[in-house]
KOLKE-493357 format. One record per residue: residue number from 0; x, y, z of N, C-alpha, C in turn; residue in three letters. Coordinates in nm, 3 decimals, padded with zeros to 5 digits. Example, Ala and Ser with C-alpha at 12.3 -4.5 7.8 and 13.67 -1.06 7.14 Angstrom:
! residues 2
REC   i    n_c1    n_c2    n_c3   ca_c1   ca_c2   ca_c3    c_c1    c_c2    c_c3  aa
REC   0  01.319 -00.569  00.780  01.230 -00.450  00.780  01.320 -00.330  00.780 ala
REC   1  01.285 -00.225  00.708  01.367 -00.106  00.714  01.290  00.003  00.787 ser
END
This chain:
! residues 128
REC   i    n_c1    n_c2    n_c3   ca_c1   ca_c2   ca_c3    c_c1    c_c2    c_c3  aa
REC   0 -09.144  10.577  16.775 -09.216  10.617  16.656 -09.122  10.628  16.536 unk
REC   1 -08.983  10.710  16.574 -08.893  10.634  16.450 -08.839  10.559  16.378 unk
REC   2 -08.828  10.469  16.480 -08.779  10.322  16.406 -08.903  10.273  16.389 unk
REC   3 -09.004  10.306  16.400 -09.122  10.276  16.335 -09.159  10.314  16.138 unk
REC   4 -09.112  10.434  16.210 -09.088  10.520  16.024 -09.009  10.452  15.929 unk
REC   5 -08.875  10.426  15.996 -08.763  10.374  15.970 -08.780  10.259  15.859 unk
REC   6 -08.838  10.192  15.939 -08.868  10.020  15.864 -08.968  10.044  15.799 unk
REC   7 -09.039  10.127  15.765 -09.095  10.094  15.613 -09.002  10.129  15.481 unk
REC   8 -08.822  10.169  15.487 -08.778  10.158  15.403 -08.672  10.046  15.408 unk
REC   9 -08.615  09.993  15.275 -08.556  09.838  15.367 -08.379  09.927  15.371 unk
REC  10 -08.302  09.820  15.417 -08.163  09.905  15.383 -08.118  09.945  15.534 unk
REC  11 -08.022  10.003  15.563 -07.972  10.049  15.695 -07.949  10.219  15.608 unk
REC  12 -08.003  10.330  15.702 -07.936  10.448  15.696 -07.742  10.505  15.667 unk
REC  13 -07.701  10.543  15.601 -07.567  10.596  15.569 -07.550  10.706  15.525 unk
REC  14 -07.465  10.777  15.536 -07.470  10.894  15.459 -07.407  10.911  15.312 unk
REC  15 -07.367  10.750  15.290 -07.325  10.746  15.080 -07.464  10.681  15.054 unk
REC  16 -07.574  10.651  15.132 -07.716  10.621  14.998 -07.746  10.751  14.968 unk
REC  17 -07.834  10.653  14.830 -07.863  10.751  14.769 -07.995  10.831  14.829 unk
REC  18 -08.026  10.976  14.766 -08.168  11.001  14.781 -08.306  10.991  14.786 unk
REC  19 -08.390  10.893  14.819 -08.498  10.848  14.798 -08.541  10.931  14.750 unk
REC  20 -08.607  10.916  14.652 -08.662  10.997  14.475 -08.790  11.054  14.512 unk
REC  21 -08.833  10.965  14.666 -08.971  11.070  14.717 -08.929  11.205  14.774 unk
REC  22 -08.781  11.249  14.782 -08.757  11.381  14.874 -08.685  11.448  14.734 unk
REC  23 -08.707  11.597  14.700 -08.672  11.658  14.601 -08.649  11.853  14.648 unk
REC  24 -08.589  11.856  14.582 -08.561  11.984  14.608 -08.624  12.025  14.446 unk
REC  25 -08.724  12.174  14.482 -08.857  12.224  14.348 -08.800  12.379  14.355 unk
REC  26 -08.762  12.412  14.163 -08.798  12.558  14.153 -08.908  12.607  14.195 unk
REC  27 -08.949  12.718  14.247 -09.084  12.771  14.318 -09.127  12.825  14.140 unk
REC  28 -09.275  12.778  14.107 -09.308  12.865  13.987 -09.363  13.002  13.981 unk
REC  29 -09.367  13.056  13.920 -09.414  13.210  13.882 -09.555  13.129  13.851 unk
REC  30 -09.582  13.088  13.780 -09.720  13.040  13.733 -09.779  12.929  13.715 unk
REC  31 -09.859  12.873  13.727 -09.940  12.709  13.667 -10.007  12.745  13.603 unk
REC  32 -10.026  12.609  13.517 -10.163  12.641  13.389 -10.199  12.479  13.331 unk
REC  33 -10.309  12.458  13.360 -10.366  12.352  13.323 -10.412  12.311  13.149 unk
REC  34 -10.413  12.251  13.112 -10.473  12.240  12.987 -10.638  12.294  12.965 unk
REC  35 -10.706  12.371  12.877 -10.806  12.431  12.887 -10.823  12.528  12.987 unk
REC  36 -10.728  12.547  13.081 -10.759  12.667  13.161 -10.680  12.801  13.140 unk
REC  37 -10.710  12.916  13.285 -10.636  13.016  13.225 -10.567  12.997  13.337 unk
REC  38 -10.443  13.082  13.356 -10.301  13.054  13.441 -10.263  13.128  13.503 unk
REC  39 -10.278  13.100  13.646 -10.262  13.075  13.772 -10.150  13.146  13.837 unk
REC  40 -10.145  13.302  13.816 -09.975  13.382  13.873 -09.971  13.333  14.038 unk
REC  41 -09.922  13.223  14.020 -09.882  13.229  14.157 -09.811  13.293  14.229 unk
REC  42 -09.734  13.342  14.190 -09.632  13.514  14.258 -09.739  13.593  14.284 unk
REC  43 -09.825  13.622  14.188 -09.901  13.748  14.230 -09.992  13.686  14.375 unk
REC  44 -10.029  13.551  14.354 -10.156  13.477  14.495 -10.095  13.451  14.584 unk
REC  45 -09.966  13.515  14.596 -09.901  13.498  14.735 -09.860  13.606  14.795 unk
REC  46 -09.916  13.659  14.972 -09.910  13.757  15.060 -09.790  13.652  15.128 unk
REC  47 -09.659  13.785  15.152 -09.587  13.723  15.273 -09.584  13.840  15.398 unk
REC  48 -09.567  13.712  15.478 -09.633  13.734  15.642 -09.482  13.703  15.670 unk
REC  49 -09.432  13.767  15.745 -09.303  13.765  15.857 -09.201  13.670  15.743 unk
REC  50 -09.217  13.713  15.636 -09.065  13.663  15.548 -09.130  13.533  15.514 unk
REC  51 -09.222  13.490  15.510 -09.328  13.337  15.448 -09.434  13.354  15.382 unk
REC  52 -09.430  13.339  15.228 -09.531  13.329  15.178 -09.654  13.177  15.221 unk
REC  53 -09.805  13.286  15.200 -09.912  13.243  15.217 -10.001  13.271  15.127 unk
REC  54 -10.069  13.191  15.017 -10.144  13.184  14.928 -10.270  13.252  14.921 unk
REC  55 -10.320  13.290  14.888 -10.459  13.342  14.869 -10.514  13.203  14.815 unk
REC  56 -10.598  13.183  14.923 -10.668  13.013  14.883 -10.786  13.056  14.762 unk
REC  57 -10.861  13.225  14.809 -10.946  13.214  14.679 -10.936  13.215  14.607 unk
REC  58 -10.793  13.294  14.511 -10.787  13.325  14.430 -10.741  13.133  14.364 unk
REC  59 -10.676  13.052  14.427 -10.650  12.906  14.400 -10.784  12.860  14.361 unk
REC  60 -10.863  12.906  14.429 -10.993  12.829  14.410 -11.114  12.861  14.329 unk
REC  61 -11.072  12.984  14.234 -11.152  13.054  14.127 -11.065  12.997  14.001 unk
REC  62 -10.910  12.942  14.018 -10.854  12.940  13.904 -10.926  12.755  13.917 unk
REC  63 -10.887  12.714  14.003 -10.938  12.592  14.002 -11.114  12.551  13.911 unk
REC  64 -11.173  12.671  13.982 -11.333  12.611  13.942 -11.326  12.660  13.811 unk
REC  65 -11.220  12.716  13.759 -11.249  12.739  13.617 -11.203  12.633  13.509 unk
REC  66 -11.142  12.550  13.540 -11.139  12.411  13.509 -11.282  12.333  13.486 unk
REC  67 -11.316  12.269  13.367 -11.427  12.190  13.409 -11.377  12.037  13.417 unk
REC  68 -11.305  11.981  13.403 -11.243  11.814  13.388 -11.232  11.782  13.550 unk
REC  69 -11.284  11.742  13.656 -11.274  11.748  13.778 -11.141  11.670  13.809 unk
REC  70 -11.097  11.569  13.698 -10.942  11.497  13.739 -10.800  11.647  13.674 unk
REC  71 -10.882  11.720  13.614 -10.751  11.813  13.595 -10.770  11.935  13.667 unk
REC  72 -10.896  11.942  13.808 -10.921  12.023  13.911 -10.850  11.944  14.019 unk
REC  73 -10.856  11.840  14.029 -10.788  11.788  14.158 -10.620  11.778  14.147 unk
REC  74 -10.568  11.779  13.994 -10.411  11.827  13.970 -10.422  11.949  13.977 unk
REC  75 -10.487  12.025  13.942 -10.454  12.184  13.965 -10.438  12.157  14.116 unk
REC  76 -10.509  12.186  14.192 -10.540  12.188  14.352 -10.369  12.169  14.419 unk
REC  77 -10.339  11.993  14.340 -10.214  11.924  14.385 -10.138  12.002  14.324 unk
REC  78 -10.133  12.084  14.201 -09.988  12.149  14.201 -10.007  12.274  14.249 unk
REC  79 -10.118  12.383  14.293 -10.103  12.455  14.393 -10.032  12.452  14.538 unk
REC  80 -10.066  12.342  14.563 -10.018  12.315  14.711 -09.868  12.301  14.671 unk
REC  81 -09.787  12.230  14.610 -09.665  12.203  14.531 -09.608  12.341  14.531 unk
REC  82 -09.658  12.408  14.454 -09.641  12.538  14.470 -09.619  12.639  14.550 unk
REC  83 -09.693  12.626  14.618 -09.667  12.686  14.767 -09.599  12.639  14.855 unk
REC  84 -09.606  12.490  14.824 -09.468  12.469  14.950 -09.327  12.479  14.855 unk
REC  85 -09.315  12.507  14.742 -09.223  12.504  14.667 -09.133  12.658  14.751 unk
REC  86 -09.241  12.800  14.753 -09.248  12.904  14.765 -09.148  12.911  14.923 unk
REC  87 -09.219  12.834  14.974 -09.221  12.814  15.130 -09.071  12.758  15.171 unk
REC  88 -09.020  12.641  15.077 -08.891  12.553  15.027 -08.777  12.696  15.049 unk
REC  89 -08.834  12.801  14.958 -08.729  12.903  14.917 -08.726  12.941  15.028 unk
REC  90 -08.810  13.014  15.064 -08.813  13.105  15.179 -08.763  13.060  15.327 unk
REC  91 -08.765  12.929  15.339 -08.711  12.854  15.457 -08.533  12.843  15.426 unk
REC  92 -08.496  12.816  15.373 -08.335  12.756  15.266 -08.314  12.641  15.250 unk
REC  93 -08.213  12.629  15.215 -08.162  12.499  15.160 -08.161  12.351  15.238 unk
REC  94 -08.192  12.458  15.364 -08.190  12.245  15.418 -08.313  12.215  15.428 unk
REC  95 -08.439  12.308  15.357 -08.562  12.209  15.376 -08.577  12.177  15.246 unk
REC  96 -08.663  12.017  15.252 -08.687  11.984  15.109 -08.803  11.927  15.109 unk
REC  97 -08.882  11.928  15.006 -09.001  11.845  14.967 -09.023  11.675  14.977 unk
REC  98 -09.111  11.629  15.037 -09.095  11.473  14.950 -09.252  11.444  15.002 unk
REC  99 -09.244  11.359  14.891 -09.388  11.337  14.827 -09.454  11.196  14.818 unk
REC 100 -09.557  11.143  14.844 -09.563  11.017  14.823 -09.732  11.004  14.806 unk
REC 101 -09.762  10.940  14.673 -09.908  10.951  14.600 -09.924  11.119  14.689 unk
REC 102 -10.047  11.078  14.751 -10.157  11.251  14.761 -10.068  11.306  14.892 unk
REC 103 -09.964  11.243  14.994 -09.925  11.326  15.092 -09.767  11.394  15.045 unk
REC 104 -09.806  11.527  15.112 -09.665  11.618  15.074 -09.620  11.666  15.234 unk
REC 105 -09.491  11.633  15.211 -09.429  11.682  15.350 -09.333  11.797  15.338 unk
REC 106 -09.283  11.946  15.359 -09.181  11.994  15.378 -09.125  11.964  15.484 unk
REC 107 -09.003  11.958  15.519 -08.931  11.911  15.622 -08.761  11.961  15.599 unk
REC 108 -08.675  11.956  15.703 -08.535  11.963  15.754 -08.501  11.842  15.766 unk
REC 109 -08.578  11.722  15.775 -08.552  11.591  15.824 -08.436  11.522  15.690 unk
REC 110 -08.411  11.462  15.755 -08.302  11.416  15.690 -08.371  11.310  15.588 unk
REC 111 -08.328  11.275  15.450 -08.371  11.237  15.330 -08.479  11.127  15.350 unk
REC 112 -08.373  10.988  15.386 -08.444  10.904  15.422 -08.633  10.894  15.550 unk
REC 113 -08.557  10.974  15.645 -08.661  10.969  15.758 -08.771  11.073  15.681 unk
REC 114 -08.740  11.175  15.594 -08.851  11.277  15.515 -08.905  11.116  15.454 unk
REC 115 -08.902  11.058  15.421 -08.963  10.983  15.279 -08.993  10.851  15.366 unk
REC 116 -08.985  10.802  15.471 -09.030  10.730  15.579 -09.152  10.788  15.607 unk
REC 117 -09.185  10.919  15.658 -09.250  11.029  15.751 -09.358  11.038  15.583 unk
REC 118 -09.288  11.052  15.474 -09.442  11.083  15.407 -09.520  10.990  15.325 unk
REC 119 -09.441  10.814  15.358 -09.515  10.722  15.298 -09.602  10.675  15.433 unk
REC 120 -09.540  10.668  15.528 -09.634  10.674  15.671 -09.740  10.774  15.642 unk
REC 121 -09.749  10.887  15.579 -09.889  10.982  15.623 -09.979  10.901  15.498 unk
REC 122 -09.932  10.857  15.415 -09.985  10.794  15.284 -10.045  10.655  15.333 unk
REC 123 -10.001  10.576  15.381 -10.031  10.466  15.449 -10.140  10.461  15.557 unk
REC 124 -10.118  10.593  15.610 -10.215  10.617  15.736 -10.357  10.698  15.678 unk
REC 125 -10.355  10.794  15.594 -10.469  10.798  15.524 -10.539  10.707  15.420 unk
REC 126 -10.460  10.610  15.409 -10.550  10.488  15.287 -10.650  10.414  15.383 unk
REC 127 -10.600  10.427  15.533 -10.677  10.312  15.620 -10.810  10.375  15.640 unk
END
């Protein structure tokens, strides 16, 4: 299944490439705020459980419906989740990182390349 992952990027693995630009390391925000809406304390919509923050999905989902543009409800939504795994990024340390590809988000320990293999595969596998 890895060298399955593998080959959807071209290149051989090394440890002087560079970072594939789909894996990023994210400040966690204090807040979001959409255009026309009101803004979103994400510090405050997060309960942590055993040293891991966990979102209050309603309170995501009252700031959300208060949006009326349904394409700047479905970016709110996407930078909630961003958000929270941003939160999640911190709270885990430094060797986990984000990477992203169109609508799938992966946190992971995985190493750069195989993270950004692993989340154009989940992208690929939900288009079908």
């Amino acid at each position: 299944m890895l060298k399955s992952l593998l080959k959807l990027l071209p290149g051989k693995s090394s440890a002087s490439e560079k970072t594939p630009d789909l894996v990023f390391q994210v400040s966690a925000p204090t807040h979001l705020e959409e255009p026309d809406s009101s803004v979103l304390d994400v510090a405050a919509s997060l309960i942590v459980v055993e040293g891991l923050p966990a979102p209050d999905w309603r309170a995501v989902g009252s700031w959300v419906s208060s949006i009326s543009d349904p394409a700047a409800q479905a970016k709110a939504w996407s930078d909630a989740e961003v958000a929270w795994l941003a939160h999640m990024q911190e709270a885990l340390g430094p060797r986990y990182h984000l990477a992203q590809h169109e609508y799938a988000v992966l946190l992971s320990p995985l190493e750069p390349r195989v993270a950004a293999a692993t989340v154009q595969f989940m992208t690929k596998t939900l288009s079908r």
